[in-house]
C-alpha positions as CSV (number, residue, x, y, z in Angstrom):
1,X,220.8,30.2,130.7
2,X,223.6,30.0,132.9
3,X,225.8,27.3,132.2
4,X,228.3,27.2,135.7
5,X,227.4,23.9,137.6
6,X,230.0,25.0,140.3
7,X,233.1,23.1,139.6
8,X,235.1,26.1,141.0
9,X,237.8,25.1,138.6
10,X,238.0,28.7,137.9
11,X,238.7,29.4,141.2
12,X,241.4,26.9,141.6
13,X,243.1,28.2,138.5
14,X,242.9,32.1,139.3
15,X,242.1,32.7,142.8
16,X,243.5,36.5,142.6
17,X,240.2,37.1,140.3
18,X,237.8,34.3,141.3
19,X,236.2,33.8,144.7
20,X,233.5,31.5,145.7
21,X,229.9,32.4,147.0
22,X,228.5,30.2,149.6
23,X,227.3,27.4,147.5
24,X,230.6,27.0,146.0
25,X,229.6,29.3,142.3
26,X,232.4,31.4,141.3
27,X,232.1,35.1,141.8
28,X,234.7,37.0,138.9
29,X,236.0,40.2,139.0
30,X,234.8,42.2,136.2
31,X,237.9,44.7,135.9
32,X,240.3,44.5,133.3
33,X,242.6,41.7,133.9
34,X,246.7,42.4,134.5
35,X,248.1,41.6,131.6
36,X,250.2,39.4,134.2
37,X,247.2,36.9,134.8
38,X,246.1,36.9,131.6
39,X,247.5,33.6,130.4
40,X,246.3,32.5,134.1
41,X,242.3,33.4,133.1
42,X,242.8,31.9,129.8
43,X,243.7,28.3,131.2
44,X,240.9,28.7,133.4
45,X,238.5,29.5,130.8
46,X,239.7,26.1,128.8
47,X,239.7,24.1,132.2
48,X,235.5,25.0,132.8
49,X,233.8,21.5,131.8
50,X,230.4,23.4,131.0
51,X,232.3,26.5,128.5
52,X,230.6,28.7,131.3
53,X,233.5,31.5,131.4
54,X,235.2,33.6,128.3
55,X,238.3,36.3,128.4
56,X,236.8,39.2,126.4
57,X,240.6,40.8,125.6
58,X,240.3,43.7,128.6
59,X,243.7,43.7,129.9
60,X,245.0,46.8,132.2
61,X,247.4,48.5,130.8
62,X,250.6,49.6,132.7
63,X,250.4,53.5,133.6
């Protein structure tokens, strides 16, 4: 079941990571996230009305 509706809130909240397709559905990239943004994807996770998105605790690591 997929549980995005669209809001884009995502996308509003962490436009380096989330784009939008053409109907307005948030396409997320799936690489590790800079530990930079990570506070950045965790609002956006608590700001999706439907609980459609989690942060699974990839973060790059600095080389």
């Amino acid at each position: 079941m997929i549980k995005c509706v669209g809001h884009a809130s995502c996308f509003e909240l962490l436009p380096e990571r989330v784009s939008l397709d053409e109907w307005g559905y948030p396409i997320i990239e799936t690489d590790p996230l800079p530990s930079g943004l990570v506070s950045h994807a965790r609002r956006a996770v608590a700001a999706c009305p439907t609980l459609a998105l989690r942060v699974d605790g990839k973060v790059a690591r600095k080389r």
